[in-house]
ROGUFI-191878 format. One line per 3 residues: their letters; for each residue x, y, z of N, C-alpha, C. Coordinates in nm, 3 decimals. Layout:
A = X/Y/Z/X/Y/Z/X/Y/Z | ... $
END
This chain:
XXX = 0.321/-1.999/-0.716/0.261/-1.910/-0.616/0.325/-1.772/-0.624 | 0.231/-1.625/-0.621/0.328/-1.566/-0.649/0.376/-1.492/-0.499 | 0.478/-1.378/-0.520/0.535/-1.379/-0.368/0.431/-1.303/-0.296 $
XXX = 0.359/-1.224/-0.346/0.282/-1.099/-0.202/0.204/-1.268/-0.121 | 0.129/-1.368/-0.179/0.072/-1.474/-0.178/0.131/-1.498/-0.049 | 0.303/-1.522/-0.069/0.343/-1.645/-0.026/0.398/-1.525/0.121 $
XXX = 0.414/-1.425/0.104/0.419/-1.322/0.182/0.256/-1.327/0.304 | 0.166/-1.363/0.267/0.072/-1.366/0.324/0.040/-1.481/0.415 | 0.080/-1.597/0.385/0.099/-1.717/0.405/0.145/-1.766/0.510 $
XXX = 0.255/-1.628/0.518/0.414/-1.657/0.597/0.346/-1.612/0.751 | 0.309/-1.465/0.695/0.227/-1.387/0.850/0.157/-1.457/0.890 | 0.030/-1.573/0.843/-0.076/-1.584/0.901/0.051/-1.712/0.943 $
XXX = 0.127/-1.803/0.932/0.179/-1.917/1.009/0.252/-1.878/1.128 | 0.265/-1.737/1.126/0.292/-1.678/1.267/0.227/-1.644/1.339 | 0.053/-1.654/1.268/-0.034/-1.611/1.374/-0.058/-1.463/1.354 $
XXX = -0.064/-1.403/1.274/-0.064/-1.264/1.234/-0.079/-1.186/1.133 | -0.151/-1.063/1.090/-0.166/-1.019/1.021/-0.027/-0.963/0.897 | -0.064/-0.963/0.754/0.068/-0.843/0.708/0.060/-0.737/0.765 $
XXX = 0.172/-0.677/0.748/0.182/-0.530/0.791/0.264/-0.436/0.685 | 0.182/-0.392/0.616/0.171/-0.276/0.511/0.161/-0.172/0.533 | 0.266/-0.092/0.480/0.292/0.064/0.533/0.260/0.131/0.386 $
XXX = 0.275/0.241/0.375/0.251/0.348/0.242/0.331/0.458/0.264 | 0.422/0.508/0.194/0.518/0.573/0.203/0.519/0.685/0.062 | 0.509/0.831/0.047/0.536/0.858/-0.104/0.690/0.886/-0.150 $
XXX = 0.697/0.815/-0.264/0.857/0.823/-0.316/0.862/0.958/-0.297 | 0.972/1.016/-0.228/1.024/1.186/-0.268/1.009/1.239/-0.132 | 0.950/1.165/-0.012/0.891/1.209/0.090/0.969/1.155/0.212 $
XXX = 1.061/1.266/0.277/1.029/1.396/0.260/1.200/1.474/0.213 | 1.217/1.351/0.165/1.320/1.380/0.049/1.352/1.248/-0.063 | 1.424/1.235/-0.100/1.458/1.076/-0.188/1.541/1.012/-0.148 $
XXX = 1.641/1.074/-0.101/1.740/0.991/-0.008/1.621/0.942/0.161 | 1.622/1.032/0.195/1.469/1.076/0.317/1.414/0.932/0.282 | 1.347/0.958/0.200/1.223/0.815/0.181/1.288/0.691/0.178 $
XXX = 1.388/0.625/0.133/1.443/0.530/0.092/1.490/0.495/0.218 | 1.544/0.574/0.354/1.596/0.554/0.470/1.517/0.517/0.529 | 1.389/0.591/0.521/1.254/0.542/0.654/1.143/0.417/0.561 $
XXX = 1.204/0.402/0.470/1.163/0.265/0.428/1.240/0.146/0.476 | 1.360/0.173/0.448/1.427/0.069/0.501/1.376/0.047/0.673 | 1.428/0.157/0.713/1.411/0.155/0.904/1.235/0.094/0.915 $
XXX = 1.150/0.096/0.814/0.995/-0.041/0.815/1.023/-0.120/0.807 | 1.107/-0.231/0.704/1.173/-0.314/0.668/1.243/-0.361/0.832 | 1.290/-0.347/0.861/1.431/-0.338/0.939/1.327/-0.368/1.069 $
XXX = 1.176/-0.286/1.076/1.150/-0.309/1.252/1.002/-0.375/1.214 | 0.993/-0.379/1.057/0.857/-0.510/1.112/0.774/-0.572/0.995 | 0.766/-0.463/0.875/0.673/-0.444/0.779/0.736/-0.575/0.688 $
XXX = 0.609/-0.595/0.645/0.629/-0.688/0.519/0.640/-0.692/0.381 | 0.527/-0.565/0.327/0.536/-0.513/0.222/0.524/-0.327/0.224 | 0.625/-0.310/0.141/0.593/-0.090/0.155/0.481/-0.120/-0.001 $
XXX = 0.408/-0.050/0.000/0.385/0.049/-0.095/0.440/0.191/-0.122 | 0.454/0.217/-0.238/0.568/0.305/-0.220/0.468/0.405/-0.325 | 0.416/0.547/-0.313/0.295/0.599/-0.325/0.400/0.691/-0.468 $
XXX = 0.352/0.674/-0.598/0.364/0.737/-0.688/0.283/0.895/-0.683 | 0.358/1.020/-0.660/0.321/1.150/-0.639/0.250/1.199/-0.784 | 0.100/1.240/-0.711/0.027/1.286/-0.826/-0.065/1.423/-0.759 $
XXX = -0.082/1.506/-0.845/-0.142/1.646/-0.845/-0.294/1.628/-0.786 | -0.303/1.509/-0.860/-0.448/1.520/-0.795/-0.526/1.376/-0.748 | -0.457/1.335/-0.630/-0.498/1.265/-0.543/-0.647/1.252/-0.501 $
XXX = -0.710/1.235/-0.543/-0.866/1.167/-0.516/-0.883/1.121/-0.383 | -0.830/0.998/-0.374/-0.857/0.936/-0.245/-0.748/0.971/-0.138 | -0.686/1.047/-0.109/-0.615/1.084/-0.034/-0.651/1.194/0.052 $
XXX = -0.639/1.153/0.177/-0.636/1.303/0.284/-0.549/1.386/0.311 | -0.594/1.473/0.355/-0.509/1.616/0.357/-0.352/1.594/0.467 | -0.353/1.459/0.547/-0.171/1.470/0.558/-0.114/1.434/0.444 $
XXX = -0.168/1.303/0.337/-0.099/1.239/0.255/-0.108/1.337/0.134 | -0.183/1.424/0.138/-0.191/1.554/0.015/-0.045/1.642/0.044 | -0.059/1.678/0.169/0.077/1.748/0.218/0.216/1.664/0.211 $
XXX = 0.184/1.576/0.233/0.308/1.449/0.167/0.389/1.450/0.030 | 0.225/1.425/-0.062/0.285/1.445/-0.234/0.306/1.580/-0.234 | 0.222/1.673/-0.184/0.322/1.827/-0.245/0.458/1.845/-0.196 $
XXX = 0.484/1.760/-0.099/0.615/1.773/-0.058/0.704/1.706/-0.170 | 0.643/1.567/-0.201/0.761/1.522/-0.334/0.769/1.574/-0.440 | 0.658/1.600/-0.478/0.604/1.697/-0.588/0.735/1.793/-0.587 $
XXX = 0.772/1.903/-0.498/0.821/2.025/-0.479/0.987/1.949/-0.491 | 1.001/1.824/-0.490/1.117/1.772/-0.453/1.153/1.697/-0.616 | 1.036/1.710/-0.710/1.078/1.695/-0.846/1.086/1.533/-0.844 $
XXX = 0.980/1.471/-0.775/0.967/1.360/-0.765/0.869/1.298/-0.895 | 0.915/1.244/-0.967/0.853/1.177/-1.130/0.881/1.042/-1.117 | 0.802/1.007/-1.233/0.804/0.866/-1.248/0.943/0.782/-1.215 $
XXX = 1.043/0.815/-1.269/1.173/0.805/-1.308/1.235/0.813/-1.192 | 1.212/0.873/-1.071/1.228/0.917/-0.933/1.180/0.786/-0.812 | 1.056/0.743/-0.856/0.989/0.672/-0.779/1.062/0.507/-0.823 $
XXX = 1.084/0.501/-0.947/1.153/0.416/-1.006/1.319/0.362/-0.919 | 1.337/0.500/-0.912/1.487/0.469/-0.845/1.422/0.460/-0.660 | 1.370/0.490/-0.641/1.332/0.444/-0.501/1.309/0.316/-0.508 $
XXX = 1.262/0.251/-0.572/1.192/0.049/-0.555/1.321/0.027/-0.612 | 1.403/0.072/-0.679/1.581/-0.028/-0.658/1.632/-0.033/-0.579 | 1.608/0.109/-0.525/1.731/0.123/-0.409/1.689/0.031/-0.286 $
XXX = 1.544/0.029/-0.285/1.485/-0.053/-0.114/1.454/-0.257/-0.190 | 1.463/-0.273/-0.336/1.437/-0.406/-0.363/1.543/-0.487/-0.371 | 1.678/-0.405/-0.378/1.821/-0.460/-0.383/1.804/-0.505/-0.264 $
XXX = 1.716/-0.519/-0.150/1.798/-0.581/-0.059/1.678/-0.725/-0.045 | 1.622/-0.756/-0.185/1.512/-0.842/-0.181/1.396/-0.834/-0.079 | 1.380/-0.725/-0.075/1.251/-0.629/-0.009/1.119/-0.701/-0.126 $
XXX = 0.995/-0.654/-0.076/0.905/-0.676/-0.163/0.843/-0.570/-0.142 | 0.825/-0.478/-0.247/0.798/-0.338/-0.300/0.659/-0.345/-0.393 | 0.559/-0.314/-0.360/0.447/-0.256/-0.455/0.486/-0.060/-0.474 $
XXX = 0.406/-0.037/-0.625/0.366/0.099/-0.580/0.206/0.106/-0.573 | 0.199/0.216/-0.554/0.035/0.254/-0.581/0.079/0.369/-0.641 | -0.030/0.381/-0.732/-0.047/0.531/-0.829/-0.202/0.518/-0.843 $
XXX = -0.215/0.623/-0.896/-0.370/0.676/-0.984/-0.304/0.653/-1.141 | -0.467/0.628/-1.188/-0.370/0.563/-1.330/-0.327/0.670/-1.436 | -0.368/0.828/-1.408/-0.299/0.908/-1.513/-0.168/0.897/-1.568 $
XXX = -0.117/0.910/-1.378/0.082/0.915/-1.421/0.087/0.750/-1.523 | 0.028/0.648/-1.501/0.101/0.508/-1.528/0.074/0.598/-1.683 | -0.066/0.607/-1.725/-0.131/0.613/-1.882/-0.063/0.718/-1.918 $
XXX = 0.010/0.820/-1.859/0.098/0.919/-1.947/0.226/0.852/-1.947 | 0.291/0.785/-1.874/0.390/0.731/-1.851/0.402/0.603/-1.991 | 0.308/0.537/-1.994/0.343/0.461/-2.079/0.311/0.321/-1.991 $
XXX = 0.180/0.255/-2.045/0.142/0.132/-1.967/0.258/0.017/-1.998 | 0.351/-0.019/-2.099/0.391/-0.071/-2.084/0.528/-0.067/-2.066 | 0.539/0.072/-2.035/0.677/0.179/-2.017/0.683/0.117/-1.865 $
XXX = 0.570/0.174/-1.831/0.569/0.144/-1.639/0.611/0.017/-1.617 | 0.507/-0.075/-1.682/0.536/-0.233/-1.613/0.687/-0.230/-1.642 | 0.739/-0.226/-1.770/0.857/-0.291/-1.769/0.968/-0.210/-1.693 $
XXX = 0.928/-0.091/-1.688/1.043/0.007/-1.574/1.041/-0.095/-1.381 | 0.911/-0.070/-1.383/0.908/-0.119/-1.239/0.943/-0.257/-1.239 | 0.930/-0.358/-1.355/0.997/-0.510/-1.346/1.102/-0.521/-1.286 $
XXX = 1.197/-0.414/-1.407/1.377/-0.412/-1.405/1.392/-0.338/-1.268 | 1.330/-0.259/-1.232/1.339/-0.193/-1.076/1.381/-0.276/-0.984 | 1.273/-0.434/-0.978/1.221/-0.481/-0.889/1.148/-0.509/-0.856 $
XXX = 1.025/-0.461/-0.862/0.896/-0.428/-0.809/0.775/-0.562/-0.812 | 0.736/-0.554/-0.757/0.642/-0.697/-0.762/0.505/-0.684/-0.720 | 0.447/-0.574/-0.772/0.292/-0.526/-0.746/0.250/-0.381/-0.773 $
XXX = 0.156/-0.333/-0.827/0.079/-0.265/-0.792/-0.034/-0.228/-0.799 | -0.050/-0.169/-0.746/-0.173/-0.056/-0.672/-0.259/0.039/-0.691 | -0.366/0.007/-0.766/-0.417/0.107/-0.854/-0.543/0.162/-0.843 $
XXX = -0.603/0.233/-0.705/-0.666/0.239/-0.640/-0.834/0.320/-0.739 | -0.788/0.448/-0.817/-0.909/0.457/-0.934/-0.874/0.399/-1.058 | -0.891/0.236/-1.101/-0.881/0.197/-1.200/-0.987/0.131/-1.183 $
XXX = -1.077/0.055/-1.249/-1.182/0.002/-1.292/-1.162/-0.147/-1.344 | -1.149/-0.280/-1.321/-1.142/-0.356/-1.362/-1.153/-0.335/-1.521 | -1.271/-0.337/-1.523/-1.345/-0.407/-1.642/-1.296/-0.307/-1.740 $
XXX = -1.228/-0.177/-1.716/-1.150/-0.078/-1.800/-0.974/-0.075/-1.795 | -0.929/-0.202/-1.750/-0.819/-0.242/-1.727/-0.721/-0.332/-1.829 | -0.820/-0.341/-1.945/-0.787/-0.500/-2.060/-0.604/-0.433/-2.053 $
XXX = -0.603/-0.343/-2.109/-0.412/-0.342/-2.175/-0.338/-0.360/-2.014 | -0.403/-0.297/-1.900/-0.267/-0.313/-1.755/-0.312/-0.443/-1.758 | -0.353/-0.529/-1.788/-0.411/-0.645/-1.736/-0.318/-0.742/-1.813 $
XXX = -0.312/-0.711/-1.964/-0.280/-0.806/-2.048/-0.071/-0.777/-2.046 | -0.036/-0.684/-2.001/0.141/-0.572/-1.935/0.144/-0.641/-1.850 | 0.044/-0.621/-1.763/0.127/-0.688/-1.615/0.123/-0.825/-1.584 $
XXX = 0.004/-0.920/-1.654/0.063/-1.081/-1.690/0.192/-1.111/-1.734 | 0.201/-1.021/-1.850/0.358/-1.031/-1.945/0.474/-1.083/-1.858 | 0.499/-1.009/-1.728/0.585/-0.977/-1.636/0.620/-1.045/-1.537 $
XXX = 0.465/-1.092/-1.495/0.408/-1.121/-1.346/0.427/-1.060/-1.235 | 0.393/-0.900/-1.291/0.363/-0.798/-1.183/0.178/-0.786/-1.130 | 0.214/-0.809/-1.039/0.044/-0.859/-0.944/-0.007/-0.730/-0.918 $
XXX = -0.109/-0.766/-0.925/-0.246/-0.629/-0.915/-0.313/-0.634/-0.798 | -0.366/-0.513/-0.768/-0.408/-0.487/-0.621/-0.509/-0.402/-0.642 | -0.607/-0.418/-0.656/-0.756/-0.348/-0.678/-0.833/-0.312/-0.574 $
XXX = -0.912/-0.191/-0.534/-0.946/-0.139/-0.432/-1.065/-0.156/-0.430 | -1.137/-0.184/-0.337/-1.347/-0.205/-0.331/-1.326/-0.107/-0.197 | -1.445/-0.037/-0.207/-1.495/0.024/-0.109/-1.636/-0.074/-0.048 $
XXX = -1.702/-0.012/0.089/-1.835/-0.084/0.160/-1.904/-0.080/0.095 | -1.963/0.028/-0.042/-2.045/0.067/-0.102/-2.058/-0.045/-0.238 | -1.909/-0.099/-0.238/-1.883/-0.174/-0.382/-2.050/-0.280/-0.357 $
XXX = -2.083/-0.312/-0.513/-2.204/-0.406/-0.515/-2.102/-0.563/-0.474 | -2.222/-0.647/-0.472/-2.162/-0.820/-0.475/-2.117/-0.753/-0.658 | -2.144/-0.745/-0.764/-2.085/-0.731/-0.922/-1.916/-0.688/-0.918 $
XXX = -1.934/-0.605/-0.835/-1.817/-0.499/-0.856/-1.711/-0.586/-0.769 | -1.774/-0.658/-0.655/-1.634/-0.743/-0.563/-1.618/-0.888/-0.651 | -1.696/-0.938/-0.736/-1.632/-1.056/-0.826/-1.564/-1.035/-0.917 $
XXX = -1.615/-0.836/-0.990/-1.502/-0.856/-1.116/-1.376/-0.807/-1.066 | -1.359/-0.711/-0.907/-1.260/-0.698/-0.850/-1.176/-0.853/-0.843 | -1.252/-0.923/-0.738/-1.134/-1.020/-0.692/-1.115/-1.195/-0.839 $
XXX = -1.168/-1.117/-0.942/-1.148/-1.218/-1.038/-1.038/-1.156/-1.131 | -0.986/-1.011/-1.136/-0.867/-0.972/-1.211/-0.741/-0.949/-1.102 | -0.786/-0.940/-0.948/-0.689/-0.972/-0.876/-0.527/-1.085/-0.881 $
XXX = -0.403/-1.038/-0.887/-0.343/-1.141/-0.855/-0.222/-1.129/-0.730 | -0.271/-1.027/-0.648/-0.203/-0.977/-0.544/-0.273/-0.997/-0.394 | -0.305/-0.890/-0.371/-0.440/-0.877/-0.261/-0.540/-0.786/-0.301 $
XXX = -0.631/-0.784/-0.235/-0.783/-0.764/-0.223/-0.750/-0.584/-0.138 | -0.721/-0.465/-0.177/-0.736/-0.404/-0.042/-0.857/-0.325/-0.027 | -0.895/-0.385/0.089/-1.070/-0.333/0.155/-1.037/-0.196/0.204 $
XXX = -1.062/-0.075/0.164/-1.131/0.030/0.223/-1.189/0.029/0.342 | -1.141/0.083/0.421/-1.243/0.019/0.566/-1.377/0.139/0.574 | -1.340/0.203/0.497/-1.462/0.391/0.486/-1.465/0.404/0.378 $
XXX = -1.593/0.508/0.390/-1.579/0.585/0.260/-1.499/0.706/0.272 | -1.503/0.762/0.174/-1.386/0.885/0.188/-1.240/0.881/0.143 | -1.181/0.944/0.236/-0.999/0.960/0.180/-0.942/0.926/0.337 $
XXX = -0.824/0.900/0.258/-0.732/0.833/0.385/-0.727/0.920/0.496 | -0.680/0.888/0.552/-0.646/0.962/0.739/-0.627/0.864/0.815 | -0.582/0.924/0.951/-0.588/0.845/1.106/-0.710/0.859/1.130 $
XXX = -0.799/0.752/1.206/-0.929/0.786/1.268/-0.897/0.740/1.388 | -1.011/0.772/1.486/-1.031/0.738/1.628/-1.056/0.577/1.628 | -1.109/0.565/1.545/-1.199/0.438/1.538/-1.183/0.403/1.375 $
XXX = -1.152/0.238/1.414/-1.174/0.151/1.271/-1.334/0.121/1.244 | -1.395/0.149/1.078/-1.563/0.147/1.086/-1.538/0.010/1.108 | -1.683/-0.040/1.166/-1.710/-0.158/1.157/-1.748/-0.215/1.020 $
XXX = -1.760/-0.106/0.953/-1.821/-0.159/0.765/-1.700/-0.300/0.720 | -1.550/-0.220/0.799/-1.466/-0.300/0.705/-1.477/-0.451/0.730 | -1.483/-0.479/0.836/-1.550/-0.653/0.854/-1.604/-0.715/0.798 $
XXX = -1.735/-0.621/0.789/-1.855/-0.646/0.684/-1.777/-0.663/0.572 | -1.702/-0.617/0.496/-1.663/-0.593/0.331/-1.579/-0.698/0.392 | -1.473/-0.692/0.438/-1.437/-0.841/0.407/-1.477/-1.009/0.418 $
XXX = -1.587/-1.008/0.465/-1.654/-1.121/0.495/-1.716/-1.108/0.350 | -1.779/-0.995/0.300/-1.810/-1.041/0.140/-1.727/-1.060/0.082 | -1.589/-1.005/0.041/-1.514/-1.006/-0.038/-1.458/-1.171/0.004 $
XXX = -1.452/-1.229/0.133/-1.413/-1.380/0.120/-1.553/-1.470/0.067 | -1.615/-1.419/0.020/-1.730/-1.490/-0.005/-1.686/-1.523/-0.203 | -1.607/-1.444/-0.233/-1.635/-1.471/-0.363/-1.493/-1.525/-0.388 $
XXX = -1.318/-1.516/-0.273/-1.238/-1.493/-0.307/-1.114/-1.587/-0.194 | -0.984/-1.680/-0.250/-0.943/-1.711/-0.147/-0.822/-1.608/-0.144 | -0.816/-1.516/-0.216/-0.711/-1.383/-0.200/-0.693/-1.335/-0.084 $
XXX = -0.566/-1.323/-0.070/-0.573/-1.224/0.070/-0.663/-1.053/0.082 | -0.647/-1.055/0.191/-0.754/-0.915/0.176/-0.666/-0.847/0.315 | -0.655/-0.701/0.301/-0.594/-0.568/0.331/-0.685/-0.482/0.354 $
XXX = -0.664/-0.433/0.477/-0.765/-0.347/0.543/-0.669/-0.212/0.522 | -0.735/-0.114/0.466/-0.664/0.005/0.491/-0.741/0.145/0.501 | -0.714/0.276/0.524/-0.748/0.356/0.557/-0.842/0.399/0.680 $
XXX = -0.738/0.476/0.766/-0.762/0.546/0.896/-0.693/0.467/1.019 | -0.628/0.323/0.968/-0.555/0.267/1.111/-0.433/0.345/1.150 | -0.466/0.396/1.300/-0.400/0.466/1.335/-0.302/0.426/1.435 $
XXX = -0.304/0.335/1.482/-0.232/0.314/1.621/-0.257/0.131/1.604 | -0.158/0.088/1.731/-0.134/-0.063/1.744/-0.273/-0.094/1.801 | -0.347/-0.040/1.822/-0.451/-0.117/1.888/-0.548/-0.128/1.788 $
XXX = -0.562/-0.090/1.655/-0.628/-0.075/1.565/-0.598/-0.141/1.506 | -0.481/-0.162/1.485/-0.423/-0.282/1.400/-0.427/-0.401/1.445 | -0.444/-0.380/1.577/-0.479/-0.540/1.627/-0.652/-0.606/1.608 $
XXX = -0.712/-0.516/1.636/-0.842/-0.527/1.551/-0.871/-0.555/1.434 | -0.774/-0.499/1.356/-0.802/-0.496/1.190/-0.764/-0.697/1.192 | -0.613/-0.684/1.234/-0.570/-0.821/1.224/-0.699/-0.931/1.318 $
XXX = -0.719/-0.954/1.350/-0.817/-1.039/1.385/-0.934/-1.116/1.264 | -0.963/-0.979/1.227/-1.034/-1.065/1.085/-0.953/-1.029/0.954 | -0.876/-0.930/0.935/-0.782/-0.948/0.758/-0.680/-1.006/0.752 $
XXX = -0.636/-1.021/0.668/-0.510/-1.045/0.653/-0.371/-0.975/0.639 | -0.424/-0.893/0.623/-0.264/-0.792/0.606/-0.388/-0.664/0.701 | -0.308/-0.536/0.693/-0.334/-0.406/0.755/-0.254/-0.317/0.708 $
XXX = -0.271/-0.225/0.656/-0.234/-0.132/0.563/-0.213/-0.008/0.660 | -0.104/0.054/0.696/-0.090/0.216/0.747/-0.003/0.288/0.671 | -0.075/0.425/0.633/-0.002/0.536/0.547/0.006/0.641/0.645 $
XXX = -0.096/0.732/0.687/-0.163/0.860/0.717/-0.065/0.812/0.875 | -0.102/0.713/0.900/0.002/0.750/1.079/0.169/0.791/1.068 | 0.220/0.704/0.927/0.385/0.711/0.937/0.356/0.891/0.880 $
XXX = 0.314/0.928/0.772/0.326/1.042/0.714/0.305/1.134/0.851 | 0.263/1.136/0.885/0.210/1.261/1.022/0.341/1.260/1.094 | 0.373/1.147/1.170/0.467/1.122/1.258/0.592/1.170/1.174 $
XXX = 0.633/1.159/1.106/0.720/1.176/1.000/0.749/1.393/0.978 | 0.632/1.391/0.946/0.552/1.587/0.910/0.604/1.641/1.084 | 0.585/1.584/1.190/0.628/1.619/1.316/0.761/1.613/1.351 $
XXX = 0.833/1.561/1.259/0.945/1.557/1.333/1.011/1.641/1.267 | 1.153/1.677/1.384/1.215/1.776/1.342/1.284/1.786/1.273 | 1.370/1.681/1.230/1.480/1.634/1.127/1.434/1.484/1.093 $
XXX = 1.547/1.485/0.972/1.533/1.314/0.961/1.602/1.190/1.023 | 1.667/1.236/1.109/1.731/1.131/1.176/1.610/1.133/1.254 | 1.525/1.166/1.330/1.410/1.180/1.426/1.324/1.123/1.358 $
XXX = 1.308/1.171/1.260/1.170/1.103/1.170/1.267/0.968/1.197 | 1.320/0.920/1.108/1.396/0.754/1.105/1.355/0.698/1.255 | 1.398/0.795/1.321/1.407/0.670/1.464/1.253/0.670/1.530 $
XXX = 1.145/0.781/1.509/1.023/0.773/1.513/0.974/0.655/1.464 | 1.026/0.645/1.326/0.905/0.569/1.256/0.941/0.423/1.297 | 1.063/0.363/1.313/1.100/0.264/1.350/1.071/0.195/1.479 $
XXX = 1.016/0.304/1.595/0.948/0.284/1.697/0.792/0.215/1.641 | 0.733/0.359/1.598/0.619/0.305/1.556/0.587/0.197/1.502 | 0.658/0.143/1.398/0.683/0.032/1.319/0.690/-0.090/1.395 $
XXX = 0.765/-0.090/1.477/0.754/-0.195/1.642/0.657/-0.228/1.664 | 0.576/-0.086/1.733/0.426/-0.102/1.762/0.316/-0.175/1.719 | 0.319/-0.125/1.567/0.244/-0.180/1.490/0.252/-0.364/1.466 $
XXX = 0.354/-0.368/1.454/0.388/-0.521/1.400/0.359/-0.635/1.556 | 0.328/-0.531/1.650/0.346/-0.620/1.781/0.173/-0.662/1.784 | 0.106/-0.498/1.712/-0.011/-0.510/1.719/-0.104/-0.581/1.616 $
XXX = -0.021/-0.622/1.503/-0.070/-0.720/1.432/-0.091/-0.901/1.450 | -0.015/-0.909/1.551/-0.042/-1.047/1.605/-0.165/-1.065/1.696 | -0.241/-1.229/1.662/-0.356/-1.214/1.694/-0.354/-1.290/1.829 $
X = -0.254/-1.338/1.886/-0.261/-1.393/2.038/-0.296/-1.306/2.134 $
END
């Protein structure tokens, strides 16, 4: 079984959703990031994604854009993000990243897997990759048994969610919108919908993410997914504060919140 699996397993015998945060290595320093990862760790989260900084973020909204230019400016590289998933997996943390697949394909597909192995790392996240254009990450990250995490949007066909959740060996994460990340007012109702298809083809866990903003959203999300994914709320809260000891003790509040609001009693 592998661990995000058995990680999933664990939440629902408590009655509760995962709770998945997104964090970018370098943000909003490297020492910075590695602290308010831990302080997730420490007040609730189960798995970080830990957001590989790229120029040109696609699916990302304009806090998490202001995020990577922040690591970006902080000389945050592959090699950077690398030493972030040691520093937070030494403490047998379970660490995915997410990237866009330029940095991995300039980086070196099998440069990456085996960097992030020896790191630690036990997933990732590869939100514009294409299954069916995936044969070499596919055939790297078996090598290893670093688990894959493939993204469907509401729009995805029934085609596109079987060849998704048939190269899956992580979770499923559902898009709850179309568009780019953010906080919203409101979780769409689409994402329900997509995950009731996506369990139609799949006994994978499935991850609701983009726009949960608050514990009460997450308690919604948790009701029907399995995990719940927040980026765009820690990054903001984080962008507001005045220092980093503030950010730290912010996010660790929030982090409370959230994890209280992932239980489905």
């Amino acid at each position: 079984m592998g661990k995000i699996k058995t990680i999933f397993e664990n939440a629902h015998a408590e009655n509760r959703a995962a709770l998945i945060a997104y964090l970018p290595a370098g943000f909003p320093s490297l020492d910075g990031s590695v602290a308010i990862i831990n302080e997730m760790f420490k007040n609730g989260i189960d798995l970080i994604e830990v957001g590989v900084p790229y120029s040109d973020p696609l699916m990302d909204g304009p806090i998490i854009q202001e995020a990577v230019d922040i690591a970006l400016k902080n000389k945050t590289g592959i090699n950077e993000v690398m030493n972030v998933v040691k520093k937070v997996s030494q403490t047998n943390k379970a660490v995915l990243t997410m990237s866009y697949w330029s940095p991995i394909e300039r980086w070196g597909v099998e440069r990456y897997v085996n960097d992030f192995a020896q790191a630690g790392g036990i997933g990732v996240i590869t939100p514009d990759l294409p299954p069916d254009e995936s044969q070499k990450w596919i055939s790297e990250t078996n090598k290893l048994d670093i688990e894959r995490v493939f993204v469907l949007a509401p729009s995805s066909s029934e085609e596109r969610i079987k060849l998704v959740t048939d190269n899956v060996t992580g979770f499923v994460y559902a898009a709850s919108l179309m568009g780019v990340t953010g906080t919203r007012t409101e979780v769409s109702n689409r994402a329900h919908e997509l995950v009731t298809r996506i369990r139609k083809q799949t006994n994978a866990p499935v991850a609701v993410g983009l726009g949960v903003s608050n514990a009460d959203q997450a308690h919604e999300v948790a009701q029907f997914a399995d995990g719940v994914i927040v980026g765009s709320a820690f990054v903001k809260l984080i962008m507001d504060a005045p220092d980093l000891t503030k950010a730290i003790s912010a996010v660790g509040q929030m982090t409370k919140d959230f994890a209280r609001g992932v239980r489905r009693n």
